[in-house]
C-alpha positions as CSV (number, residue, x, y, z in Angstrom):
1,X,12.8,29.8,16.7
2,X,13.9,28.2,13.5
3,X,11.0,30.5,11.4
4,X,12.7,33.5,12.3
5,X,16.2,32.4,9.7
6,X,13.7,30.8,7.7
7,X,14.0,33.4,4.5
8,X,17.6,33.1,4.7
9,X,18.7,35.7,7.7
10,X,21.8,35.5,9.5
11,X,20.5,36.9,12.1
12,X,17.6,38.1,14.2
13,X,19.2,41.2,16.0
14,X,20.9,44.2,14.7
15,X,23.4,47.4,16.0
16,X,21.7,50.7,16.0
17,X,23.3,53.8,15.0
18,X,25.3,55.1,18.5
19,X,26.3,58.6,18.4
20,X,27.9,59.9,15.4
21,X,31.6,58.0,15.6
22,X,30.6,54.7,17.7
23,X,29.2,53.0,14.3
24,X,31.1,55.2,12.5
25,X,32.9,52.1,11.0
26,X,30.8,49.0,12.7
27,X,30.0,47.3,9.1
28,X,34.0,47.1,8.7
29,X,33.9,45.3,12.1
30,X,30.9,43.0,12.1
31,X,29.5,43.2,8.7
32,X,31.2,40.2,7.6
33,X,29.7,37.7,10.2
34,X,26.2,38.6,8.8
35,X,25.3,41.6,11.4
36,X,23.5,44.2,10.7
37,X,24.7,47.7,11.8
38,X,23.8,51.6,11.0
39,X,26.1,54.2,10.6
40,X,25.3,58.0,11.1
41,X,25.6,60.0,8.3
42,X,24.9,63.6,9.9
43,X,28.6,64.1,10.2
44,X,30.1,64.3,6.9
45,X,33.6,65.9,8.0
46,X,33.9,63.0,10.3
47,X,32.6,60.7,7.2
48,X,35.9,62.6,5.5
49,X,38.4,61.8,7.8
50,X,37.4,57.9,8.4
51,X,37.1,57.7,4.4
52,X,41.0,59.5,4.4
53,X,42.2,57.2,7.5
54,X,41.3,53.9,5.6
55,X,41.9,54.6,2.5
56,X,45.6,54.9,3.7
57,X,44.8,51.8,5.9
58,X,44.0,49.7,2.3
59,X,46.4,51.4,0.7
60,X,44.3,53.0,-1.8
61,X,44.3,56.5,-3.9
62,X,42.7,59.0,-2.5
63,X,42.1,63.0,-2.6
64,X,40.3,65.0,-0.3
65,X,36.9,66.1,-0.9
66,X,37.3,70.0,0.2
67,X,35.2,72.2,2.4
68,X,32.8,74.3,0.4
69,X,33.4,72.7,-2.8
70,X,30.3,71.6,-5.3
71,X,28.0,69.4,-3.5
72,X,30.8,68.3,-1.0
73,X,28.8,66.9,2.0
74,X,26.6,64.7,-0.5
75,X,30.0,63.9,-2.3
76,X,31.9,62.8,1.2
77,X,29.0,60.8,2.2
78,X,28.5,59.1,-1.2
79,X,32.6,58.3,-1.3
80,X,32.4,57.4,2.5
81,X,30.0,54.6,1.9
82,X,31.2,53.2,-1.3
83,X,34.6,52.3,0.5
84,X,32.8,50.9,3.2
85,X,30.8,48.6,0.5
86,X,34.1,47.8,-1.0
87,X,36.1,46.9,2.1
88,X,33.4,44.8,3.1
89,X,32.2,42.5,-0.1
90,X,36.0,42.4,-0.1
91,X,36.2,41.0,3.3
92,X,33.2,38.4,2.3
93,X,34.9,37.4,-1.1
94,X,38.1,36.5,1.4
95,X,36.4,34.3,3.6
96,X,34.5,32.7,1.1
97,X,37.8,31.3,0.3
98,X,38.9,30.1,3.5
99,X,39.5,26.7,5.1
100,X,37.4,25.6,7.9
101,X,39.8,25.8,10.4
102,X,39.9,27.0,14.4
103,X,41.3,30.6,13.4
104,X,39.5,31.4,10.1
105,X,36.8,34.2,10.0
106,X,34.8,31.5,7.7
107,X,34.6,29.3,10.9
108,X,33.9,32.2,13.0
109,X,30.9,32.6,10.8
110,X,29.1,29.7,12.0
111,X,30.1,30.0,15.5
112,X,28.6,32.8,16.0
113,X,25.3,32.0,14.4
114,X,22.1,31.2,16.7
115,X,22.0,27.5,18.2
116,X,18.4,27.3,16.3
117,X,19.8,28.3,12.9
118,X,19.6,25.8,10.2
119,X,22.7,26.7,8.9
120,X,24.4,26.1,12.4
121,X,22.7,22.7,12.6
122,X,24.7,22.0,8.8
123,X,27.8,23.4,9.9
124,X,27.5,21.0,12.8
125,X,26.9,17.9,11.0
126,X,29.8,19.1,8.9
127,X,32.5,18.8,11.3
128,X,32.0,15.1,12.2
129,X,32.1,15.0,8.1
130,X,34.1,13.3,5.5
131,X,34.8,13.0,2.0
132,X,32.5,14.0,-0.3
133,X,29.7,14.3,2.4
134,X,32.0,16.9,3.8
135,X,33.0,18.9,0.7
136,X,29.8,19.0,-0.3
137,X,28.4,20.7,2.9
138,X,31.4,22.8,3.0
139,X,30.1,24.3,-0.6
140,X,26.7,24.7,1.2
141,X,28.1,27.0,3.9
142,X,30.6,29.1,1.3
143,X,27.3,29.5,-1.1
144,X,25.3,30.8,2.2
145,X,27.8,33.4,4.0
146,X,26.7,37.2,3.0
147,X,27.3,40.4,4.7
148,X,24.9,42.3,7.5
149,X,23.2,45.7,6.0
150,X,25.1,48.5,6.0
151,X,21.9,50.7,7.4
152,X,22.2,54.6,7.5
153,X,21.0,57.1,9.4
154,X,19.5,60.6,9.0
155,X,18.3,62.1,12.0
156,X,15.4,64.1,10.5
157,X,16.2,67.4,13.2
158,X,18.8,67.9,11.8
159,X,18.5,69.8,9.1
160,X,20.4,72.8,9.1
161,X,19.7,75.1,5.7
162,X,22.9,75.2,3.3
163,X,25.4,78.3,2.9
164,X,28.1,78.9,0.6
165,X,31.7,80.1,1.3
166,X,30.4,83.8,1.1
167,X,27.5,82.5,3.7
168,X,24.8,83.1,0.9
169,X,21.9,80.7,1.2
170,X,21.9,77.3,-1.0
171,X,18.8,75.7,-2.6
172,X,16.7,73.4,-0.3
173,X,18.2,70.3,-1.5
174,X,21.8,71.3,0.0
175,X,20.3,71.4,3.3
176,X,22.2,68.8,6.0
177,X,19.6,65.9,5.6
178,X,18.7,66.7,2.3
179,X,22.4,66.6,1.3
180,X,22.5,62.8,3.1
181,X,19.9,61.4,1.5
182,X,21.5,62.3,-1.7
183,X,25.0,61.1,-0.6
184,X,23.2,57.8,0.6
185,X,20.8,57.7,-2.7
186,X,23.8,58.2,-5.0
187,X,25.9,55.2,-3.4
188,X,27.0,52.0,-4.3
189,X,24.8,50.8,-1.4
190,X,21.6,48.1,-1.8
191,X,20.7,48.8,1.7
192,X,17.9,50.9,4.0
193,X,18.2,54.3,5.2
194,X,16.6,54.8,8.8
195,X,15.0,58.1,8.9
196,X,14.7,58.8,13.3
197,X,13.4,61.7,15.2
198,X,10.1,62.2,13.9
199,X,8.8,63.7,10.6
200,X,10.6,66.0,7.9
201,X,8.1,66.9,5.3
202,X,11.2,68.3,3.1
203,X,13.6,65.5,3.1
204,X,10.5,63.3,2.8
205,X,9.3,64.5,-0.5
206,X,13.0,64.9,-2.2
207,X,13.0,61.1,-1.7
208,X,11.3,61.5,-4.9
209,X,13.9,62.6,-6.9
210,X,16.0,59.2,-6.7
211,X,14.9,56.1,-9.0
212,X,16.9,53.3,-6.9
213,X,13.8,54.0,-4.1
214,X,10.9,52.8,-6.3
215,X,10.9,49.5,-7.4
216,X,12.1,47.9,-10.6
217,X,10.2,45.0,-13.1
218,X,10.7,42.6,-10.6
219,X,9.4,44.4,-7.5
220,X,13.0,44.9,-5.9
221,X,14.0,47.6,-4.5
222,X,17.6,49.0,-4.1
223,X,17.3,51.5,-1.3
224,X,14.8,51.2,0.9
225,X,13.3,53.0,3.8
226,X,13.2,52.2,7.6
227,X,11.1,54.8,9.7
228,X,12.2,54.8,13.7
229,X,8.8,55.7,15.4
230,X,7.6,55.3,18.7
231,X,3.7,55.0,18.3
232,X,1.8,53.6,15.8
233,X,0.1,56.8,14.7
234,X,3.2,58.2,13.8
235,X,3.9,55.2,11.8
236,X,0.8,55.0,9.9
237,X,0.9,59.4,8.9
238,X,4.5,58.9,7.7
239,X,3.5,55.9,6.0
240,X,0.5,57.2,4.3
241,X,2.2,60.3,3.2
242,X,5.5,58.2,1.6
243,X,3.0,56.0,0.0
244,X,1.1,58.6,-1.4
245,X,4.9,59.4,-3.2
246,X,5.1,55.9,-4.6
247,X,8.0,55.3,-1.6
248,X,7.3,51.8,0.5
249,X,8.2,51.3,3.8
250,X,10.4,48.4,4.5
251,X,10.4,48.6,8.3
252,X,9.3,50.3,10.8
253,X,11.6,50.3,13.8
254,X,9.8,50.6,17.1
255,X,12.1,52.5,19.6
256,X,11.1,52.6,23.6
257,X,10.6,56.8,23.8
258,X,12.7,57.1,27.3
259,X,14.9,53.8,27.3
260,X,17.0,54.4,24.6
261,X,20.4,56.1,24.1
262,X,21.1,59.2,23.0
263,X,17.7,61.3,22.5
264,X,14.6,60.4,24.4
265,X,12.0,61.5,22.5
266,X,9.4,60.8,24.8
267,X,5.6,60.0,24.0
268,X,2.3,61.1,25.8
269,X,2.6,58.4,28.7
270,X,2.6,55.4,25.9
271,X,4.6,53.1,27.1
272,X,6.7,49.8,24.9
273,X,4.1,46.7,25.9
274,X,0.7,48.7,24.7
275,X,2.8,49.8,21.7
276,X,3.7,47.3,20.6
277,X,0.4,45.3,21.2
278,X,-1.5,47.8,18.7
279,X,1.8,47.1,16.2
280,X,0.7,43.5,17.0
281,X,-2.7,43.7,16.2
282,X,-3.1,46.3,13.1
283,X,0.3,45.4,11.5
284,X,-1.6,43.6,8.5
285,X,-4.4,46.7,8.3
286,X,-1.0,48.9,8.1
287,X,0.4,47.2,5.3
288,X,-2.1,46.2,3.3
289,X,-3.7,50.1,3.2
290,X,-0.1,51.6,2.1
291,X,0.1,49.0,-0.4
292,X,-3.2,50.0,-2.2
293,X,-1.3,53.5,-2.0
294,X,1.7,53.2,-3.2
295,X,0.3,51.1,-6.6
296,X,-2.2,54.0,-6.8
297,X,0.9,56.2,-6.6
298,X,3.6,54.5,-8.8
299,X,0.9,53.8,-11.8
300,X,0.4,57.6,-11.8
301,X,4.0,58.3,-12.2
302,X,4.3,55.4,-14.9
303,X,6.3,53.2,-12.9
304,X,6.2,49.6,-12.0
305,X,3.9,48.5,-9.7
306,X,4.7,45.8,-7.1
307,X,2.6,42.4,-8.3
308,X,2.6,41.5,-4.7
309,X,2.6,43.1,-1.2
310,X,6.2,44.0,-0.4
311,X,7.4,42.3,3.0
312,X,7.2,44.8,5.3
313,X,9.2,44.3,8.7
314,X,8.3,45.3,12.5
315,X,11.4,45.4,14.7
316,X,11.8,46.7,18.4
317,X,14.8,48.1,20.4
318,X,15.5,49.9,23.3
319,X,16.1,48.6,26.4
320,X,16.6,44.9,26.0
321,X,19.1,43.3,28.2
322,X,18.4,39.6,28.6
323,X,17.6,36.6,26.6
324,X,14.1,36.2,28.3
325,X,13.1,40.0,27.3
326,X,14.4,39.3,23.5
327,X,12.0,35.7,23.1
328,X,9.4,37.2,24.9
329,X,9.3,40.6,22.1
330,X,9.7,37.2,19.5
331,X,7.0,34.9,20.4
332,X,3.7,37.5,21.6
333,X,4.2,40.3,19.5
334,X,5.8,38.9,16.4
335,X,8.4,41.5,16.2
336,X,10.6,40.5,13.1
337,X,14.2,41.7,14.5
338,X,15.4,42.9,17.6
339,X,17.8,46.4,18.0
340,X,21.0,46.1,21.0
341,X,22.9,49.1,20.9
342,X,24.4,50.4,24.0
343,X,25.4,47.1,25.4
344,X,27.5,47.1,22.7
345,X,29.5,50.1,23.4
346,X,31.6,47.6,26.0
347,X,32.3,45.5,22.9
348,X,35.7,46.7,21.4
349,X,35.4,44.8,18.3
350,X,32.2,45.8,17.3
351,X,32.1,49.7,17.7
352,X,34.4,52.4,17.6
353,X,34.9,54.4,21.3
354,X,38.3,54.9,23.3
355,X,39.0,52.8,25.9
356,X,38.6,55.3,29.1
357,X,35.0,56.1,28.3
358,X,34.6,52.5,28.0
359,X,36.1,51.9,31.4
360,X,33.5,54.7,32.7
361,X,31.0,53.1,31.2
362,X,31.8,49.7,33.0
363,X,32.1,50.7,36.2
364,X,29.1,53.7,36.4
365,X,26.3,52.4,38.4
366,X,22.7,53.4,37.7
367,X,22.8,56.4,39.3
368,X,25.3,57.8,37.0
369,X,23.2,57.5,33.9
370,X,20.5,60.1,33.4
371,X,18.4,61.9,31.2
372,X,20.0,65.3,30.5
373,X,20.0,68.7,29.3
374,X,22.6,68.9,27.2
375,X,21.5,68.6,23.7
376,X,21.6,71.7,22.0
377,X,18.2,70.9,20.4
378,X,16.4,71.1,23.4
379,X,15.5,67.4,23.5
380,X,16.4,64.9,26.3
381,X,19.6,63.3,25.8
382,X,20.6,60.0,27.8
383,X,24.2,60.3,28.6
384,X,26.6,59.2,31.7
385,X,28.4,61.6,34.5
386,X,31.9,61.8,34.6
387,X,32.7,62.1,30.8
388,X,35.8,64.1,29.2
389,X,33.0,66.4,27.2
390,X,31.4,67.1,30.7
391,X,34.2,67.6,32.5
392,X,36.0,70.1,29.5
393,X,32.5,71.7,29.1
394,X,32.9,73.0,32.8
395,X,36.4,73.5,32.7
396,X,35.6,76.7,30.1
397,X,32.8,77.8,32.3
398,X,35.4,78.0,35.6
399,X,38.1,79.7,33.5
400,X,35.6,82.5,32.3
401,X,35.2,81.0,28.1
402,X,32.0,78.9,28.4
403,X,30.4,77.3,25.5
404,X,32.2,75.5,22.1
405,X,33.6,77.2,19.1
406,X,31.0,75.4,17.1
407,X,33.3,74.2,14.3
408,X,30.7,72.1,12.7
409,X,27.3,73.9,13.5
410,X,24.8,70.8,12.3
411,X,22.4,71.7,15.6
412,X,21.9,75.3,15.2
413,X,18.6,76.7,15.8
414,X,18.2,79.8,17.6
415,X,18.5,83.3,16.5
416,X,17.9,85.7,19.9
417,X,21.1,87.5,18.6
418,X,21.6,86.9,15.5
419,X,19.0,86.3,12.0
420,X,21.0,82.7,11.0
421,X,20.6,80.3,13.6
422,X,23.2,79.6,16.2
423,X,23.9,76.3,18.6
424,X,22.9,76.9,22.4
425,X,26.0,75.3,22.7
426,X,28.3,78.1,20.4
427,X,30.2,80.7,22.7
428,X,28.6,83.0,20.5
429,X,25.6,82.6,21.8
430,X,26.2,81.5,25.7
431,X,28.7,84.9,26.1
432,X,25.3,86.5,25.4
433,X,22.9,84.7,26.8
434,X,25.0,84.8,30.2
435,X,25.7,88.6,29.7
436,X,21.4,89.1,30.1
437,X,21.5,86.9,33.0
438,X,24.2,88.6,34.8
439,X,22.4,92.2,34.1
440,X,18.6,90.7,34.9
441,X,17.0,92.0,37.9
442,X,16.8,88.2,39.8
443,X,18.1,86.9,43.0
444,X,21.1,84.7,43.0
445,X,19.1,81.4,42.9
446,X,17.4,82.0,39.8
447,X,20.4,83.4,38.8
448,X,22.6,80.4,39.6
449,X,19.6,78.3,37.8
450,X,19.1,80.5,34.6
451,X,22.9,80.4,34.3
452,X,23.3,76.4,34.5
453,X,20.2,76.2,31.9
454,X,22.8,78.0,29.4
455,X,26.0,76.4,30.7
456,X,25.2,72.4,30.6
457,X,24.6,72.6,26.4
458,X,27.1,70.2,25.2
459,X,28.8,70.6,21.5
460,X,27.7,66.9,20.7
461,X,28.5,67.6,16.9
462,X,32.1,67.7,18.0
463,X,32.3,65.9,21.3
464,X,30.1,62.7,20.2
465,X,32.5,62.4,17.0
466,X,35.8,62.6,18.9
467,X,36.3,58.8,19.9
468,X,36.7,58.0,16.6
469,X,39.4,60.3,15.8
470,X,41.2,59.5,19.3
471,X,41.0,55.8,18.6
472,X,42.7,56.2,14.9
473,X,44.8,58.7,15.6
474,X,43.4,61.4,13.4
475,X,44.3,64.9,14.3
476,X,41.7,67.6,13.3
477,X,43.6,70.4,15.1
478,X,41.0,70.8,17.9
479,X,40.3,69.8,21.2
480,X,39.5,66.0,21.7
481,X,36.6,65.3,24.6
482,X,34.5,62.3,24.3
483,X,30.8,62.7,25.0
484,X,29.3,59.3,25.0
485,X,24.8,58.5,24.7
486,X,24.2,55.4,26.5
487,X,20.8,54.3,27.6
488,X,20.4,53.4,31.2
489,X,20.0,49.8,30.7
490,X,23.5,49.8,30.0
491,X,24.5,50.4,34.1
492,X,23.5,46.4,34.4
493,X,26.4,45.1,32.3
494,X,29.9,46.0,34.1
495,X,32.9,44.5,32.0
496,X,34.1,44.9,28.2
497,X,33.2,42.2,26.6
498,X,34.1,40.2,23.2
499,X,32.0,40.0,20.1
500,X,31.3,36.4,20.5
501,X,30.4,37.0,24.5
502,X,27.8,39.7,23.4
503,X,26.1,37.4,20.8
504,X,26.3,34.7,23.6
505,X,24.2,36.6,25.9
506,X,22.1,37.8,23.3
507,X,21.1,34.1,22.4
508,X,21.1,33.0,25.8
509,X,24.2,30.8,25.9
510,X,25.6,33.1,29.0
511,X,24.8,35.7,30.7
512,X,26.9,39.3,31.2
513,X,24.7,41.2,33.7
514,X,26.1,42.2,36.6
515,X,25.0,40.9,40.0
516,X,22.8,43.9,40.8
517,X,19.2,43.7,40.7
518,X,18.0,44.4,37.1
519,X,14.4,45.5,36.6
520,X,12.4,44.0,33.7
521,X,12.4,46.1,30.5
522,X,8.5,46.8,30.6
523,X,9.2,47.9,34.6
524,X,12.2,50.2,33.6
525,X,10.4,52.2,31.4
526,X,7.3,52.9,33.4
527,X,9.9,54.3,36.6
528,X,11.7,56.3,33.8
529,X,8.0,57.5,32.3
530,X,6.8,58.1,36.1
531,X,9.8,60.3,36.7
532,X,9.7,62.0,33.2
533,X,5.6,63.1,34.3
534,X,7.0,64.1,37.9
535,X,9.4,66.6,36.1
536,X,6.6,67.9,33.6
537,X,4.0,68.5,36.4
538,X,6.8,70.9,38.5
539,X,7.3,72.5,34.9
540,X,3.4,73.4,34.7
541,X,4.1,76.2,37.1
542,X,1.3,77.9,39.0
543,X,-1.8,79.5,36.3
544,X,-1.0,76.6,33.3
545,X,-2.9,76.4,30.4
546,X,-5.7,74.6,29.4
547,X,-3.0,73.1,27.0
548,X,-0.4,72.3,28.9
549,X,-3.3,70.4,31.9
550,X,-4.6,68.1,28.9
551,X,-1.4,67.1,28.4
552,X,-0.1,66.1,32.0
553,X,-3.5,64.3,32.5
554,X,-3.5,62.5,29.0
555,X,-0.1,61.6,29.9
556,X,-1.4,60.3,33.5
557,X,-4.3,58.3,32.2
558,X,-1.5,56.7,29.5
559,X,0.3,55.7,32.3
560,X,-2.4,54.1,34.5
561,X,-3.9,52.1,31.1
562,X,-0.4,50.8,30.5
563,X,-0.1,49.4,34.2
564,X,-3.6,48.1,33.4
565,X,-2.3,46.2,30.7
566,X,0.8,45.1,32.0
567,X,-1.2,43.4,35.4
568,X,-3.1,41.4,32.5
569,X,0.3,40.8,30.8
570,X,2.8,39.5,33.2
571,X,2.3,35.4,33.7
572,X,2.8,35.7,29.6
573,X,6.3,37.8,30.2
574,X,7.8,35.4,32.2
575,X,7.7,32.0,32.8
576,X,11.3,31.5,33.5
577,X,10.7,31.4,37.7
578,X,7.9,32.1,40.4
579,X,10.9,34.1,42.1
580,X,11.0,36.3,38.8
581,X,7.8,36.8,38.1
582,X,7.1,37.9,41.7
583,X,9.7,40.5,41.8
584,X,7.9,41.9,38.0
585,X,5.0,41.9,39.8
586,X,6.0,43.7,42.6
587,X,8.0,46.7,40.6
588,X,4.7,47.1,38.8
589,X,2.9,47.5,42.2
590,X,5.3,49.9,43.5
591,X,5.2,51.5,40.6
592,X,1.5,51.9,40.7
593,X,1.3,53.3,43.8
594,X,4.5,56.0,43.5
595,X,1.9,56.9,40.4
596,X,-0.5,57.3,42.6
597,X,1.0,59.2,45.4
598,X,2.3,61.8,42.8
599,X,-1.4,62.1,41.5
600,X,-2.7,62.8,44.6
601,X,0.0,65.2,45.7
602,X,-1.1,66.9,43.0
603,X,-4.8,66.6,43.0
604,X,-5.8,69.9,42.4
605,X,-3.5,69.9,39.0
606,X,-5.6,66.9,37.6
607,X,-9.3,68.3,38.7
608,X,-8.3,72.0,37.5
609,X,-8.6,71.3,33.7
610,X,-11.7,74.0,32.7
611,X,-14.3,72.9,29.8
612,X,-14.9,76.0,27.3
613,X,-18.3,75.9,27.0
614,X,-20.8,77.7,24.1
615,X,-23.0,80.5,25.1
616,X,-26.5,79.5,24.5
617,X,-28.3,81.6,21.9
């Protein structure tokens, strides 16, 4: 335990980016006590109007940074995060200078530090200290205390090209994540920027334009970069081609395809334990190529080279819910940091969501979280029944005005009726879509099921920022309807909790899950992948493809291998009880067997696959 604070880190888990508003502000919160958080950048207007709110909370000058003025969504995100900089390293310089005492943020510090930490064990001794002894410790702790990573995050599908105010296209480099990356590059920040949802061949190669990504004389480097992934081939093309640009990847953040909030970007049947095995076993391979790369690279261009290897780390999340599951991802695969993000959505001092979606959130049962349709870019979204956004959404429907005014338009993509790109979600769009349906020669169940296909689309670029303004009381002049992106683990914990309670369970010092029965992580994610294949095989429809067969029985044989593995892998998962083990066991064995049942109720789909073959000469 003690190697994992070894080099000097706080601590060994971090907050992922939630939504757009829910770690809107999270460094403010937690930043201070040494935790590590990420905050999306997509939104810039809502970057705006936090920047506006606390600048007036800290008293501070500040002018808005207009709509459609030079480089203003780079310039709002560059602003956004220098105050958050500021307000913290302000926050750190003011409990540097605090007493030890029961109230003080300095003590608070230590408390919430693992039981394993060295630094705990000092602040420990300290307490039954005098005198000098005493003082001298107390200088110890001061010199240690820093702040958590203010992470951010560009999710690479989002990328909407750039228009002026007379809707005239911009250059490439004003498109949405284009834009971040120079807000993030051009800020105050020494920190990482985690690039999710897959690979952006544009924004990868304008990384190139910005110095404070290579490294300097001494081999630091100021911003770094943090690739989400969910295989390791992924990992390794992305790293090869950033490598080949001189850029080094600091991490690379494993993410569980299915059990995960937000969007499920699911894989071909890979599931987390294999994963992360091959992460396990070729992590050194993976490093050591794309640092013969990147030298290659950077002594091309002229710039320094890195003297030695630079640490590169592995971290997991998705999923996690209990002390047991966290050790486990510690101690076989090596993992270097762990990611817990929806759990925290019950935790009112760490992230920024009004309290009746938290409420909702505490009481829905498993049941009510599910992998949806909603997402205008026509990826899985994990989200809960029963919130305001779902509940507005059909409100419009019943009174005849489906679909969202689409103020901010960051997920448009289609363009059936018009040449630039619309949301699925923008009236504009659903009035037309529904207009075709209605005059379509169909019977009223395809009708009924064509229609819902247009209707559920969500406006998540509005509807996922909304808690933040609610909770501040910032007025925008629109409707204000909470959608919320938890991951289903998040159905097992069922009360708000404190900061210090969620660390608690984290380290194992209590325990906040509910008195259901939880399944393992591992066992959670094969149902989920079982159910995600059951959906894709109804999809083939009757004459598929050659295609679209290799992919259902790729995904099929992915499965099986991971049960394989997982059979091999359980008296190694846990050793905490016979009783637990037993009931892993027997979720796997279920598990197999529903696998089974659905293969062979489909027989004929996984025998039907046709081999092109040559015509002899």
């Amino acid at each position: 335990m003690t190697n994992r604070f070894s080099k000097g880190a706080v601590h060994d888990f971090y907050i992922p980016v939630m939504g757009t508003a829910f770690t809107i502000d999270t460094p403010i919160k937690v930043a201070r006590f040494g935790i590590s958080s990420v905050v999306s950048i997509v939104d810039d207007e809502l970057c705006e109007e936090m920047r506006l709110f606390y600048c007036k909370q800290y008293n501070l000058a500040c002018d808005p940074i207009e709509k459609f003025s030079v480089d203003y969504r780079a310039r709002r995100i560059t602003q956004y995060l220098n105050l958050l900089s500021w307000i913290v390293d302000g926050q750190i310089s003011d409990m540097k200078a605090q007493p030890f005492d029961k109230t003080s943020d300095l003590t608070r510090y230590f408390q919430l530090l693992n039981e394993h930490h060295p630094m705990k064990q000092i602040y420990l001794k300290m307490l039954d200290s005098t005198g000098d002894e005493r003082a001298q410790m107390e200088t110890q702790l001061r010199n240690f205390v820093k702040p958590g990573d203010i992470e951010v995050n560009i999710m690479t599908k989002v990328d909407r090209d750039g228009y002026d105010q007379a809707n005239q296209p911009l250059p490439t480099e004003y498109s949405d994540a284009c834009a971040s990356l120079r807000g993030f590059a051009n800020s105050d920040l020494r920190s990482s920027v985690v690039f999710s949802a897959g690979f952006n061949r544009r924004l990868y190669a304008y990384i190139e334009d910005f110095s404070d990504f290579y490294p300097d004389e001494t081999g630091e480097i100021k911003k770094k970069i943090i690739l989400k992934v969910s295989d390791f081939r992924s990992s390794q093309t992305q790293g090869r081609f950033l490598a080949k640009k001189g850029i080094w990847v600091s991490e690379f953040r494993i993410e569980s395809g299915l059990n995960c909030g937000g969007h499920a970007f699911a894989t071909d049947g890979f599931l987390m334990g294999p994963i992360l095995d091959e992460f396990r076993v070729k992590r050194r391979e993976l490093s050591s190529e794309l640092f013969d790369i990147v030298n290659e690279s950077l002594a091309k261009k002229g710039l320094p080279l890195y003297q030695k290897e630079p640490a590169t780390r592995f971290t997991v999340q998705g999923g996690i819910g209990t002390r047991e599951e966290n050790e486990f991802l510690f101690n076989h695969y090596g993992v270097d940091a762990t990611g817990w993000a929806s759990p925290f959505l019950l935790v009112p001092e760490a992230t920024t969501l009004d309290m009746p979606t938290r409420e909702l959130l505490a009481k829905s049962k498993r049941s009510d979280f599910y992998l949806s349709g909603i997402s205008p870019l026509g990826v899985p979204f994990n989200t809960v029944k029963g919130s305001e956004s779902e509940i507005f959404k059909y409100e419009r429907v019943e009174s005849g005005r489906p679909g969202s005014p689409c103020p901010k338009g960051h997920l448009v993509s289609n363009t059936t009726y018009s040449k630039k790109p619309v949301c699925l979600a923008a009236q504009f769009y659903q009035k037309r879509a529904l207009s075709d349906i209605n005059q379509a020669d169909i019977d009223d169940h395809e009708r009924i099921a064509k229609t819902e296909l247009v209707v559920r689309k969500a406006c998540l670029c509005e509807d996922l920022a909304s808690a933040a303004l609610k909770v501040n009381g910032i007025d925008n002049g629109r409707p204000l309807k909470t959608a919320v992106c938890p991951g289903p683990n998040l159905a097992y914990f069922d009360r708000l909790a404190s900061l210090g309670e969620m660390i608690g369970h984290i380290y194992g010092v209590l325990n906040l899950l509910s008195d259901q029965y939880r399944p393992h992580m591992f066992a959670a994610e094969l149902k989920m992948y079982i159910d995600y294949l059951r959906k894709e095989i109804t999809s083939v429809g009757p004459n598929p493809d050659n295609m679209k067969l290799k992919y259902v029985q790729a995904f099929k044989n992915n499965l099986l291998e991971g049960i394989n593995y997982y059979s091999e892998l359980i008296p190694e998962i846990v050793k905490r009880s016979n009783q637990f083990q037993s009931a892993l066991l027997a979720d796997m064995e279920r598990l197999k067997m529903e696998l089974e049942e659905l293969i062979q109720s489909h027989s004929g789909l996984f025998t039907e696959l046709t081999v092109t073959r040559t015509p002899a000469a």
